[in-house]
PDB file with SEQRES, HELIX, SHEET and CRYST1 records, atoms N, CA, C and O in Angstrom:
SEQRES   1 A   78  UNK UNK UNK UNK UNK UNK UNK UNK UNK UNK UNK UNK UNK          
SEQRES   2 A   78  UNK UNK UNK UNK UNK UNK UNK UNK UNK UNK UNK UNK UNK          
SEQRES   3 A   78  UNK UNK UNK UNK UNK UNK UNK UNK UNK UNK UNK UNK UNK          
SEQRES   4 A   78  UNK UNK UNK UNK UNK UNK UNK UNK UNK UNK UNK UNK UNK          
SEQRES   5 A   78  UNK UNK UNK UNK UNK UNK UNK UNK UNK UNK UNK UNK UNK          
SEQRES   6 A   78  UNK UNK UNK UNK UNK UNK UNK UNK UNK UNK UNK UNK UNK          
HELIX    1 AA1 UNK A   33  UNK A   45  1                                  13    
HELIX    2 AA2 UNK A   50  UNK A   52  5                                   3    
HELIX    3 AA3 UNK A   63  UNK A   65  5                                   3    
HELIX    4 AA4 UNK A   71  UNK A   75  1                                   5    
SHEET    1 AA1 3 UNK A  19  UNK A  28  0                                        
SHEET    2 AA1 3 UNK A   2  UNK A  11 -1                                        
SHEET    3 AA1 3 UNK A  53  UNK A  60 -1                                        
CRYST1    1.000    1.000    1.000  90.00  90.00  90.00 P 1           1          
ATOM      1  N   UNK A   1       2.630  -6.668   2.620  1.00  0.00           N  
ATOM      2  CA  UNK A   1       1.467  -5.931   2.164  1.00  0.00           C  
ATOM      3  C   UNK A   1       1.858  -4.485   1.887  1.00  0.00           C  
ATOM      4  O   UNK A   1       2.697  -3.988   2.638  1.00  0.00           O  
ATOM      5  N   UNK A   2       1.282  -3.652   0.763  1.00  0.00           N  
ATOM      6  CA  UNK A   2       1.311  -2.705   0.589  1.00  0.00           C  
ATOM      7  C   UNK A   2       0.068  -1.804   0.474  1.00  0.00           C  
ATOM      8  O   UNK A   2      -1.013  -2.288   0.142  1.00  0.00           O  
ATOM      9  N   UNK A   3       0.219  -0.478   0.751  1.00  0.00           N  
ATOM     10  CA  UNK A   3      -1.343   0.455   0.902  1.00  0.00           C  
ATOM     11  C   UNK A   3      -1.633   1.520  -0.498  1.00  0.00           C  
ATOM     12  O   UNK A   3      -0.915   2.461  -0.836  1.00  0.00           O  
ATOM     13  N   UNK A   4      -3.046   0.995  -1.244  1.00  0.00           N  
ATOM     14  CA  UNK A   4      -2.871   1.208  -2.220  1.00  0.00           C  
ATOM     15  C   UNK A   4      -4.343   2.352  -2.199  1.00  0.00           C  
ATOM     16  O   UNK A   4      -5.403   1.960  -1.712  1.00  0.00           O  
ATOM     17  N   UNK A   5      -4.246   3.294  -2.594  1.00  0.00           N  
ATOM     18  CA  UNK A   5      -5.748   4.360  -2.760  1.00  0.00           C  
ATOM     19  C   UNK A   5      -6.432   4.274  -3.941  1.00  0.00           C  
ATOM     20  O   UNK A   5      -5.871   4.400  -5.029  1.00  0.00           O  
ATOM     21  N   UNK A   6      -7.629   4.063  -3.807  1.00  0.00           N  
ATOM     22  CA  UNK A   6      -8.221   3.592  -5.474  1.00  0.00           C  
ATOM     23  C   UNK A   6      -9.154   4.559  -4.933  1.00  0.00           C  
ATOM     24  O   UNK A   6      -9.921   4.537  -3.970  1.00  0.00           O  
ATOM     25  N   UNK A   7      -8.830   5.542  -5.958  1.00  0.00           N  
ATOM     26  CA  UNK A   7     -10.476   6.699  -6.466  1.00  0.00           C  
ATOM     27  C   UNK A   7     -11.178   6.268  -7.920  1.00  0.00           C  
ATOM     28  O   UNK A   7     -10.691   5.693  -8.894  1.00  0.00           O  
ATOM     29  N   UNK A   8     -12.353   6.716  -7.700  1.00  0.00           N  
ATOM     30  CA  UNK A   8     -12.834   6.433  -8.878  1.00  0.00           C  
ATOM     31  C   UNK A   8     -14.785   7.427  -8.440  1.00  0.00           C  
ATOM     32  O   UNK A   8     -14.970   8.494  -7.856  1.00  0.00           O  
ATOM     33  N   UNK A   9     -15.716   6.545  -8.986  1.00  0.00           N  
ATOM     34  CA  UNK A   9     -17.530   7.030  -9.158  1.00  0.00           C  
ATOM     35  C   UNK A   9     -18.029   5.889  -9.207  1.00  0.00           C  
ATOM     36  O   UNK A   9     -17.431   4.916  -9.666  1.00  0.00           O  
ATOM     37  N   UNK A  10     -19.220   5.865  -8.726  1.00  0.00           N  
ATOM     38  CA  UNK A  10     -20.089   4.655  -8.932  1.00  0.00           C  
ATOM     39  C   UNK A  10     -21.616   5.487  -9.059  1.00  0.00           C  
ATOM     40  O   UNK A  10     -22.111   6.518  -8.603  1.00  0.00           O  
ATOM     41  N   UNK A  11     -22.053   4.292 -10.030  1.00  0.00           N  
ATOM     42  CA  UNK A  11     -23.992   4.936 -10.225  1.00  0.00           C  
ATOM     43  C   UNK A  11     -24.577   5.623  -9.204  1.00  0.00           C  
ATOM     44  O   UNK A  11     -24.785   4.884  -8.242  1.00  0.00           O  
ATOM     45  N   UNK A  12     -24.899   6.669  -9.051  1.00  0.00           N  
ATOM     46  CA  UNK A  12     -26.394   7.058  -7.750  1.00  0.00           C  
ATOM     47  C   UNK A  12     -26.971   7.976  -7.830  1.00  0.00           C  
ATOM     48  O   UNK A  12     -26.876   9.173  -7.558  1.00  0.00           O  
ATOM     49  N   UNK A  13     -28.074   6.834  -8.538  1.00  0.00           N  
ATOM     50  CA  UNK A  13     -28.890   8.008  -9.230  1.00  0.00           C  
ATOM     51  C   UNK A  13     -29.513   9.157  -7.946  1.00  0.00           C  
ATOM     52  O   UNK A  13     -30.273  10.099  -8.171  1.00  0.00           O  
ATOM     53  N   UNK A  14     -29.150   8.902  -7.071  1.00  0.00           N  
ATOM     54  CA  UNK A  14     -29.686  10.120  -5.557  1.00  0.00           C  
ATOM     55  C   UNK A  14     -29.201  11.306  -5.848  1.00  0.00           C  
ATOM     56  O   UNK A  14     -30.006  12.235  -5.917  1.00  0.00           O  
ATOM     57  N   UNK A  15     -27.472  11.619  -6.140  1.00  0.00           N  
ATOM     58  CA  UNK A  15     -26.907  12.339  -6.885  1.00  0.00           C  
ATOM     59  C   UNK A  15     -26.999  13.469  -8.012  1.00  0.00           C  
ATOM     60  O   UNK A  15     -27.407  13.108  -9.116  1.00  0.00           O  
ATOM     61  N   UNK A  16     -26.819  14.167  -7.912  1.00  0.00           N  
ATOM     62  CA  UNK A  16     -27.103  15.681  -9.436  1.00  0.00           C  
ATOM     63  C   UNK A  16     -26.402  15.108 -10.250  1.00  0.00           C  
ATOM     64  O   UNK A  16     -27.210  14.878 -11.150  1.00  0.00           O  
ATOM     65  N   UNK A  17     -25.523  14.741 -10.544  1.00  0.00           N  
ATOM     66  CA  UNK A  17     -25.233  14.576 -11.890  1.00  0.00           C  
ATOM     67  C   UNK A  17     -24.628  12.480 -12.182  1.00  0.00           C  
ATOM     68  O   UNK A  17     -23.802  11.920 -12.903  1.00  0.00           O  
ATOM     69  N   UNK A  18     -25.949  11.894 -10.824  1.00  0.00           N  
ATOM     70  CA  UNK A  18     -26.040  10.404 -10.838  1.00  0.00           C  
ATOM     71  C   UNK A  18     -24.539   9.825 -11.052  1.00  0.00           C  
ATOM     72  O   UNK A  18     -24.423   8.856 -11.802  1.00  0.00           O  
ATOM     73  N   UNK A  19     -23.359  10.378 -10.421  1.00  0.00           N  
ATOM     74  CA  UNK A  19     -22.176   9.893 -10.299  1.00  0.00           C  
ATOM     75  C   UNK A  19     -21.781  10.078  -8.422  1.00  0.00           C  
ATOM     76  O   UNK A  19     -21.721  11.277  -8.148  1.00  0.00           O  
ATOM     77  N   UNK A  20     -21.619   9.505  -7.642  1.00  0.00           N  
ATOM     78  CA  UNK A  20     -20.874   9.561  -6.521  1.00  0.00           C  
ATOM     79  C   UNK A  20     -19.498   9.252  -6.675  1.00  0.00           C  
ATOM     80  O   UNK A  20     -19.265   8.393  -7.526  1.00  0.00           O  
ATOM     81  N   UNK A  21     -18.238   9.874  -5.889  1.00  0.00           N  
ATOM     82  CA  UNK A  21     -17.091  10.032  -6.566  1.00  0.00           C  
ATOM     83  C   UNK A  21     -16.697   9.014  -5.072  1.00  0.00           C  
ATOM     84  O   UNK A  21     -17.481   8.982  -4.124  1.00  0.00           O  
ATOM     85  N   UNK A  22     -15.702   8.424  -5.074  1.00  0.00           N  
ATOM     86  CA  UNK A  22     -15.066   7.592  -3.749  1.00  0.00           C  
ATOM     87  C   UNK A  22     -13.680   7.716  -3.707  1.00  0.00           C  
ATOM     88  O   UNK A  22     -13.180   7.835  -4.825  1.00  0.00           O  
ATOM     89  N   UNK A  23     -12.778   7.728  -2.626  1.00  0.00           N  
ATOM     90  CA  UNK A  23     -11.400   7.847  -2.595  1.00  0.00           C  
ATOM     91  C   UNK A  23     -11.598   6.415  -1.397  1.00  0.00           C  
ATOM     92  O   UNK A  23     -12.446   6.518  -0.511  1.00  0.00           O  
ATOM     93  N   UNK A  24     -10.713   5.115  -1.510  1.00  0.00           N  
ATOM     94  CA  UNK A  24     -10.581   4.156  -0.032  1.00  0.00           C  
ATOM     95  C   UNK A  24      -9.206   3.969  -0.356  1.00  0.00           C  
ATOM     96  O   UNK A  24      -8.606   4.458  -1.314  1.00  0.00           O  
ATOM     97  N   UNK A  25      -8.618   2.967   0.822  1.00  0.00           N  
ATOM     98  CA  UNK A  25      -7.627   2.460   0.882  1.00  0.00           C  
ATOM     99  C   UNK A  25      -7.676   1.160   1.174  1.00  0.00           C  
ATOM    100  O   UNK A  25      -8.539   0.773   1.962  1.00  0.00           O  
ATOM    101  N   UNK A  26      -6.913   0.395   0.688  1.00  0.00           N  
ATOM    102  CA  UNK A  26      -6.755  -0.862   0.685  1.00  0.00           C  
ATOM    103  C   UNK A  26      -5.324  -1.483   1.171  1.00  0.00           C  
ATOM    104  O   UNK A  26      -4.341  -0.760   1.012  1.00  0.00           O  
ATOM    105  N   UNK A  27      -5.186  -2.452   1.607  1.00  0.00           N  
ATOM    106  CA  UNK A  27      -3.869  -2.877   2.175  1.00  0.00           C  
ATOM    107  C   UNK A  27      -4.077  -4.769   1.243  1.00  0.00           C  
ATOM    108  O   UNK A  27      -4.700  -5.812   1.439  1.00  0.00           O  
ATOM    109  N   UNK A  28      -3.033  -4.164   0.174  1.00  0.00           N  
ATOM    110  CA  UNK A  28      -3.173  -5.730  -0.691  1.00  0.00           C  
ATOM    111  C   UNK A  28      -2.080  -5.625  -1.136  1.00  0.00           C  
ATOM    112  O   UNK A  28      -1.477  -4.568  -0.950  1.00  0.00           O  
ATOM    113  N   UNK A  29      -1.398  -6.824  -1.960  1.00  0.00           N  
ATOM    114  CA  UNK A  29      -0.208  -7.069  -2.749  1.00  0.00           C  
ATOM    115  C   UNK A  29      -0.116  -6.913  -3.816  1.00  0.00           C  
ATOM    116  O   UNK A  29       1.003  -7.146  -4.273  1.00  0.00           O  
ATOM    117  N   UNK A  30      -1.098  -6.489  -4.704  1.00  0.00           N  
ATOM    118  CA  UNK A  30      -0.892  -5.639  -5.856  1.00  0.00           C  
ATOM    119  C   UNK A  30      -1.822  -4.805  -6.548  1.00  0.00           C  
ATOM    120  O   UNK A  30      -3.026  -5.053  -6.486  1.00  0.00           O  
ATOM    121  N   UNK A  31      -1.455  -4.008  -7.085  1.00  0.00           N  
ATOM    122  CA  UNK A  31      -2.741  -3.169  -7.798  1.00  0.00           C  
ATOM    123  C   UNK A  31      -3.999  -3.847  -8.461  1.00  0.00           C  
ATOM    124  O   UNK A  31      -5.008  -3.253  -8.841  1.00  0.00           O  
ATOM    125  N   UNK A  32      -3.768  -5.120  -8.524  1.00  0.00           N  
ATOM    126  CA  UNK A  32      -4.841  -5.571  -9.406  1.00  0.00           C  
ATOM    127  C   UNK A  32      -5.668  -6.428  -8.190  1.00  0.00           C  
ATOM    128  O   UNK A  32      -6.879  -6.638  -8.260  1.00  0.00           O  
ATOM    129  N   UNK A  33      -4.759  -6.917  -6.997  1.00  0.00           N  
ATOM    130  CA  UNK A  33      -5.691  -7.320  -6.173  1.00  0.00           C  
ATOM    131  C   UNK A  33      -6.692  -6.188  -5.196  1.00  0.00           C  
ATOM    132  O   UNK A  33      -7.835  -6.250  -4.744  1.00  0.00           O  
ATOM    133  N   UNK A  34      -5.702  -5.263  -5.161  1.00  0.00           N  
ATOM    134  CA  UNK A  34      -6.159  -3.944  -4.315  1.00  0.00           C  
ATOM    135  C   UNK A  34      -7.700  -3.407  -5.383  1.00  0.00           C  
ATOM    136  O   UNK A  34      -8.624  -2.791  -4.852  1.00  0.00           O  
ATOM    137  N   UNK A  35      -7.715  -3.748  -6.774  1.00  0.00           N  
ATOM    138  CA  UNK A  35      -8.817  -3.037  -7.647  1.00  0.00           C  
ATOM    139  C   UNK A  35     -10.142  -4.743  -7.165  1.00  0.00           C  
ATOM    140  O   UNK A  35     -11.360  -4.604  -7.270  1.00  0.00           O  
ATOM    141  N   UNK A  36      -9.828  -5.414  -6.934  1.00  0.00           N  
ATOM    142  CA  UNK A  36     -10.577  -6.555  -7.018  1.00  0.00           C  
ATOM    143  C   UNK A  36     -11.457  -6.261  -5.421  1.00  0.00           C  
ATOM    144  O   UNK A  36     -12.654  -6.279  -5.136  1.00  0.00           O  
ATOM    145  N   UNK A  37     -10.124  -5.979  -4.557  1.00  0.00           N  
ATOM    146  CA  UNK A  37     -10.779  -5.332  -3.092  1.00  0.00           C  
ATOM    147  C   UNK A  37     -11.787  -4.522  -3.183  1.00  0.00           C  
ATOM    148  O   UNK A  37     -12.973  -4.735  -2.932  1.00  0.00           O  
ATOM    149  N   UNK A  38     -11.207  -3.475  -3.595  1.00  0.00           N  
ATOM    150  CA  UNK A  38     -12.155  -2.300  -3.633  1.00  0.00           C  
ATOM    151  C   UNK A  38     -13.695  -2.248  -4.263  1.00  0.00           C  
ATOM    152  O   UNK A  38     -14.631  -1.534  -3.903  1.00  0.00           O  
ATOM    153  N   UNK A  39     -13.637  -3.435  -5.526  1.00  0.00           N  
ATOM    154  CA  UNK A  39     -14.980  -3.782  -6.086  1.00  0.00           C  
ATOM    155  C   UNK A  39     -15.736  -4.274  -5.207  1.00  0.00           C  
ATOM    156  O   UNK A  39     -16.629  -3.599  -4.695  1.00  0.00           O  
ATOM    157  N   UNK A  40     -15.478  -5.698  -4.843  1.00  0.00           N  
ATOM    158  CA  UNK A  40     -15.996  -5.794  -3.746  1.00  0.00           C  
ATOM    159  C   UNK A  40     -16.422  -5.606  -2.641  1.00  0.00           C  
ATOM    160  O   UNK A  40     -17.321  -6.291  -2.154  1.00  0.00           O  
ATOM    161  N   UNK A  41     -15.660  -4.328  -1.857  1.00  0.00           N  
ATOM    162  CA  UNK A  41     -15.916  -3.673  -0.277  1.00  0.00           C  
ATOM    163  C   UNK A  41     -17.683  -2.688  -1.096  1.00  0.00           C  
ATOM    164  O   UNK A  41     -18.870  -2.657  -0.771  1.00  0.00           O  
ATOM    165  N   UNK A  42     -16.935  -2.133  -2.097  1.00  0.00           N  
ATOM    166  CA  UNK A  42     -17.625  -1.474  -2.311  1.00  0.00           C  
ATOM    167  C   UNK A  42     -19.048  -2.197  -2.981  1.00  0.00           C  
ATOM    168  O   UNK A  42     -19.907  -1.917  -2.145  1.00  0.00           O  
ATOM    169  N   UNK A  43     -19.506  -2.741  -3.735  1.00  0.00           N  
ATOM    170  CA  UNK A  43     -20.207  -3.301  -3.842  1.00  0.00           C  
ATOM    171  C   UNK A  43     -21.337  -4.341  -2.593  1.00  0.00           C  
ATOM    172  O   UNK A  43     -22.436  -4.862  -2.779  1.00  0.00           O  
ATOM    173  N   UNK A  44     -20.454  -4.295  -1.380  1.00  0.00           N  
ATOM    174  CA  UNK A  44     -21.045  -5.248  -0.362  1.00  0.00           C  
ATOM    175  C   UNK A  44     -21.790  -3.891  -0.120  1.00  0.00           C  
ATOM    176  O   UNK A  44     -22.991  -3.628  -0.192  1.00  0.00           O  
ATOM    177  N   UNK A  45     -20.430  -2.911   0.269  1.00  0.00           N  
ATOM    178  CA  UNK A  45     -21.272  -1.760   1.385  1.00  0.00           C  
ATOM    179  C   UNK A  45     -23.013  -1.304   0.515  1.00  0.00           C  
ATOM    180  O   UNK A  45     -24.125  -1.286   1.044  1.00  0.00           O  
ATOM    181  N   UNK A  46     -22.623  -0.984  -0.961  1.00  0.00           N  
ATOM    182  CA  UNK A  46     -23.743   0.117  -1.114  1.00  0.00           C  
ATOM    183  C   UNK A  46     -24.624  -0.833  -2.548  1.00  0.00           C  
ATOM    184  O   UNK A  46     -25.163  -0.307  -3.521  1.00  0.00           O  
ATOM    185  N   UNK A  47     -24.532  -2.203  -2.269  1.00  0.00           N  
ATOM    186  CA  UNK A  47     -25.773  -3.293  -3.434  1.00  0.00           C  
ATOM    187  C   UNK A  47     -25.236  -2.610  -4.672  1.00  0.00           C  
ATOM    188  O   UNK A  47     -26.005  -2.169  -5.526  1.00  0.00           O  
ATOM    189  N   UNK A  48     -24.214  -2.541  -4.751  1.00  0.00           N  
ATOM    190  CA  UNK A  48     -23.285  -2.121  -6.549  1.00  0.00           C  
ATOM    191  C   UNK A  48     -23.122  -3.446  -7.520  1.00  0.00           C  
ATOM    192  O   UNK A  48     -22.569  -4.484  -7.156  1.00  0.00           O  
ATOM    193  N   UNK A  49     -23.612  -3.258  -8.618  1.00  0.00           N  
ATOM    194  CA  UNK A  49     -22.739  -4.143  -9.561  1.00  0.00           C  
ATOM    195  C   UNK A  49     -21.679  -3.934  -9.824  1.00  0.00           C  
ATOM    196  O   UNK A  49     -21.425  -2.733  -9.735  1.00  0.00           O  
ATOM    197  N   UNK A  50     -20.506  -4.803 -10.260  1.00  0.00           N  
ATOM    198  CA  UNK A  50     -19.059  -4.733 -10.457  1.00  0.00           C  
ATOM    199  C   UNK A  50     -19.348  -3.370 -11.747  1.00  0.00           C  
ATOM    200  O   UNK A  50     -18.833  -2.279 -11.503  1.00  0.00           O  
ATOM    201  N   UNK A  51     -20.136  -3.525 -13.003  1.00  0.00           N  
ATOM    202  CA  UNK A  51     -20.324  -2.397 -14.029  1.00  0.00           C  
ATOM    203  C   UNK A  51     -20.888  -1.222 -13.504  1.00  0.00           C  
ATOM    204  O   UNK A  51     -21.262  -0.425 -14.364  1.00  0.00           O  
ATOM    205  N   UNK A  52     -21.082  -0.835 -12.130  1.00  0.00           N  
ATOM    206  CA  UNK A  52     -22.122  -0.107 -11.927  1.00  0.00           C  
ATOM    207  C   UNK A  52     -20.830   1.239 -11.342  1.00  0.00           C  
ATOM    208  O   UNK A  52     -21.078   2.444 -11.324  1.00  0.00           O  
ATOM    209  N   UNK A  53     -19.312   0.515 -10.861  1.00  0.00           N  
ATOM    210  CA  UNK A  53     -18.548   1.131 -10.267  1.00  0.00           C  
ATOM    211  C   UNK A  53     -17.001   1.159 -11.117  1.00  0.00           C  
ATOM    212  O   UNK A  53     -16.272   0.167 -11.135  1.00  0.00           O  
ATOM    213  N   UNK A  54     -16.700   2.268 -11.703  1.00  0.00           N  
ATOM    214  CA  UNK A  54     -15.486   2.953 -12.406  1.00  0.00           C  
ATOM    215  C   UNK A  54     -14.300   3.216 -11.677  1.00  0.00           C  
ATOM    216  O   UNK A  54     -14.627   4.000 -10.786  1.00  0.00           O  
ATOM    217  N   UNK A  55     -13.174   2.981 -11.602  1.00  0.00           N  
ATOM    218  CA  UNK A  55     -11.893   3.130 -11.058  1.00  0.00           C  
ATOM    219  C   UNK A  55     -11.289   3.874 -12.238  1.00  0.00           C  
ATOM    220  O   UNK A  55     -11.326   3.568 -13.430  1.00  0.00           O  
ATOM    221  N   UNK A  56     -10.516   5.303 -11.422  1.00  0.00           N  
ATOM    222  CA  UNK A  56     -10.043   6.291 -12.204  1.00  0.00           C  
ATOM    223  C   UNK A  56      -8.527   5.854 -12.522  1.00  0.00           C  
ATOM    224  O   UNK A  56      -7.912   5.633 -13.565  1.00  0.00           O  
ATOM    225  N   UNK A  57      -8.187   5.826 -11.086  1.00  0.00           N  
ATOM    226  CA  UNK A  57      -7.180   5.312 -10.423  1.00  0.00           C  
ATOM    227  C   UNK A  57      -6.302   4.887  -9.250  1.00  0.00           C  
ATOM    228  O   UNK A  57      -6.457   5.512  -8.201  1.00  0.00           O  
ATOM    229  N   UNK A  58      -5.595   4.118  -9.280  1.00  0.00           N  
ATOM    230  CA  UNK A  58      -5.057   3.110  -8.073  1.00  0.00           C  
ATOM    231  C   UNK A  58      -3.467   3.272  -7.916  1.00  0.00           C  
ATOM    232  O   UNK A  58      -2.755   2.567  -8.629  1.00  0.00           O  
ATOM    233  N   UNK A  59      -2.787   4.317  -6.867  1.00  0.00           N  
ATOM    234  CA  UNK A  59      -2.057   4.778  -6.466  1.00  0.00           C  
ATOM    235  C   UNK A  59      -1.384   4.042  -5.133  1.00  0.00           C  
ATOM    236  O   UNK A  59      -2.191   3.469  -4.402  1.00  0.00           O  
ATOM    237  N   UNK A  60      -0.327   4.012  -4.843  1.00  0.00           N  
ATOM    238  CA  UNK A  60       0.532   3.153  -4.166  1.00  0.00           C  
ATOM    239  C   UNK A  60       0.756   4.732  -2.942  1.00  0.00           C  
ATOM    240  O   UNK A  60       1.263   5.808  -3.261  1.00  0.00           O  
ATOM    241  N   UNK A  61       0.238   4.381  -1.691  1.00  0.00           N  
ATOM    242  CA  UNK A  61       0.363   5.489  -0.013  1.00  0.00           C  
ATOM    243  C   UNK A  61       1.095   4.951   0.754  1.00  0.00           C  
ATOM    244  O   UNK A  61       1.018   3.821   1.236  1.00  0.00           O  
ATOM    245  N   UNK A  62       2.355   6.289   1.001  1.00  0.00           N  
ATOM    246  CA  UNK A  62       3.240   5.499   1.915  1.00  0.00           C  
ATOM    247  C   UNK A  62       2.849   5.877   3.179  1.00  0.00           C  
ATOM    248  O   UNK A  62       2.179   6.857   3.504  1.00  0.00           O  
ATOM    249  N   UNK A  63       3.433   4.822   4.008  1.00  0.00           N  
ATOM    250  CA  UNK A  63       3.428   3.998   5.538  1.00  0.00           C  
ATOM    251  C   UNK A  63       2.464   5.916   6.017  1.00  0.00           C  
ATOM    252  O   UNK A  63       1.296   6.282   6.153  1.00  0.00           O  
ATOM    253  N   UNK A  64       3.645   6.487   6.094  1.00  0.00           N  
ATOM    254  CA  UNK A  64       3.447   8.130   6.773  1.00  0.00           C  
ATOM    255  C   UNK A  64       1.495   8.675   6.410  1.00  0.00           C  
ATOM    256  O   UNK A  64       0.647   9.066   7.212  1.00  0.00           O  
ATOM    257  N   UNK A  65       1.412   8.489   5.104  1.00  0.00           N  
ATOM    258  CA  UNK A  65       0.081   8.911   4.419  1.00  0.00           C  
ATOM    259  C   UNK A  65      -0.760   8.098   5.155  1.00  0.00           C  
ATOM    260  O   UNK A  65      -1.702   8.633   5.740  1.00  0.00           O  
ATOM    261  N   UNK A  66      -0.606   6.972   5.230  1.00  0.00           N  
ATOM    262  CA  UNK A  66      -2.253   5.993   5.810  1.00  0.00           C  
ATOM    263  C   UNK A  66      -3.218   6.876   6.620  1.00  0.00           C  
ATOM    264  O   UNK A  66      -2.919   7.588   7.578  1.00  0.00           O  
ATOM    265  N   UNK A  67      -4.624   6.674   5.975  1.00  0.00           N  
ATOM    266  CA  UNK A  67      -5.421   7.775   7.349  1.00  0.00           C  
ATOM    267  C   UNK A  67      -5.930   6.682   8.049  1.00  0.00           C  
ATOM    268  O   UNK A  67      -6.053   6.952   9.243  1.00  0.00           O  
ATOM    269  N   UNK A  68      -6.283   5.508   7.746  1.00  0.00           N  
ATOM    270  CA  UNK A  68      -7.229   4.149   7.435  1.00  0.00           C  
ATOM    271  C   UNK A  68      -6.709   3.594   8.762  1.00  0.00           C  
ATOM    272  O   UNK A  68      -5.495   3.772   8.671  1.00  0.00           O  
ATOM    273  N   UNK A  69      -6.978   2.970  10.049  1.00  0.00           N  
ATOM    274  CA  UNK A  69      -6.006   2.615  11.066  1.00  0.00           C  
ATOM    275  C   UNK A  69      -6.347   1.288  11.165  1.00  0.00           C  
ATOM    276  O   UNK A  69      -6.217   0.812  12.292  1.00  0.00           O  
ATOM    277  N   UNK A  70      -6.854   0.363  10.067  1.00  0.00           N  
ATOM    278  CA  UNK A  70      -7.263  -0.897   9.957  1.00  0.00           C  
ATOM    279  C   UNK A  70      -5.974  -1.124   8.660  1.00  0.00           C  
ATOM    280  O   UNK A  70      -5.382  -2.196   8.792  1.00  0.00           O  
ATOM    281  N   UNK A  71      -5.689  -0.602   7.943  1.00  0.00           N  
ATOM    282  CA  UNK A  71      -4.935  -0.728   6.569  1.00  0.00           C  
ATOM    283  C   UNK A  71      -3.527   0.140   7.565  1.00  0.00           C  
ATOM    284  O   UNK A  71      -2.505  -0.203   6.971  1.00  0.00           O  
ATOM    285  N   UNK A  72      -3.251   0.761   8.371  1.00  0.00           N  
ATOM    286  CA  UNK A  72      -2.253   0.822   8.866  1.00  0.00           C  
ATOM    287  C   UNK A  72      -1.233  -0.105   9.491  1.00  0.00           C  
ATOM    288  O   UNK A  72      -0.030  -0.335   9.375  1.00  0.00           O  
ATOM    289  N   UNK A  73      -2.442  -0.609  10.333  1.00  0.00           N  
ATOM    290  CA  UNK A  73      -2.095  -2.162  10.682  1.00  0.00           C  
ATOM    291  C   UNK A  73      -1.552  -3.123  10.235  1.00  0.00           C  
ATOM    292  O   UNK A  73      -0.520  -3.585  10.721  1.00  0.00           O  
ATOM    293  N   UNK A  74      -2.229  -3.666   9.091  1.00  0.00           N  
ATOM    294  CA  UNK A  74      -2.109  -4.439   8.124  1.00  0.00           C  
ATOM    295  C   UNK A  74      -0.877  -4.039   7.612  1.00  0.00           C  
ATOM    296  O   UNK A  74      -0.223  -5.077   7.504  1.00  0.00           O  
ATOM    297  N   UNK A  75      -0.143  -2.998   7.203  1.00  0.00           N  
ATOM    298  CA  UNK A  75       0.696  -2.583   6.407  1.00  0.00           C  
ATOM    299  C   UNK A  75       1.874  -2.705   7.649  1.00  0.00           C  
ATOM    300  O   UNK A  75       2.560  -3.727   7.667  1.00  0.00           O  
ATOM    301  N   UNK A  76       2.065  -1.800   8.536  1.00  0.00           N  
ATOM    302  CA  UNK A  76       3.141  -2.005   9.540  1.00  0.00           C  
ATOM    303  C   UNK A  76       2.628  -2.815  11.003  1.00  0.00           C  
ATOM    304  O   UNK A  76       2.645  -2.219  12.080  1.00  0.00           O  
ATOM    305  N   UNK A  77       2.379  -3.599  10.934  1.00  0.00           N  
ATOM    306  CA  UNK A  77       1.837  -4.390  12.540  1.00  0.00           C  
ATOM    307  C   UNK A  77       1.938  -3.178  13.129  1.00  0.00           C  
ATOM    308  O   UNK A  77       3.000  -3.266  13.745  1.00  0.00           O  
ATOM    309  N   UNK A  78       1.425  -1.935  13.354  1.00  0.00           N  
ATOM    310  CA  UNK A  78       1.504  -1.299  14.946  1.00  0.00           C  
ATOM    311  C   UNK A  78      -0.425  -0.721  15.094  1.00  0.00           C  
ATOM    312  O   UNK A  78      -0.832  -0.186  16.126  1.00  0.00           O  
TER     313      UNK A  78                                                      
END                                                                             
C-alpha cells in the first residue's frame, strides 16, 4: 500500500463562494483507486454526489509526512 493526498472542493452552498476546499489521505494502490476512495469517504461523510465533488489533485506522501494514524498503519504496520 501506498499514501496518497487528494485535494480538491466540493458543492456547499453554506459557504461564500459555495465551494468547500478538502485536503485527505488515503492509503490505496494506485492513484486511481486512492481517487475512487476519496469519492466515496467523502460522499458517505457529507450526502455528496460523485459530480457534486472536484479533485484538483492526487499526490503520492511519504511514510515520514503521514499525519492520518489510520493510513499510517495501513502503509507501515506500526
Amino acid at each position: 500500500m501506498k499514501a496518497f493526498r487528494v485535494v480538491g472542493t466540493f458543492n456547499d452552498a453554506r459557504q461564500e463562494k459555495g465551494k468547500q476546499p478538502f485536503s485527505i489521505e488515503i492509503a490505496d494502490v494506485s492513484v486511481e483507486a486512492a481517487k475512487e476512495q476519496a469519492l466515496s469517504t467523502l460522499g458517505s461523510r457529507h450526502k455528496l454526489k460523485r459530480w457534486q465533488i472536484q479533485i484538483a489533485e492526487v499526490t503520492d506522501v511519504a511514510e515520514a509526512d503521514i499525519t492520518n494514524p489510520v493510513v499510517k498503519y495501513k502503509v507501515t504496520g506500526e
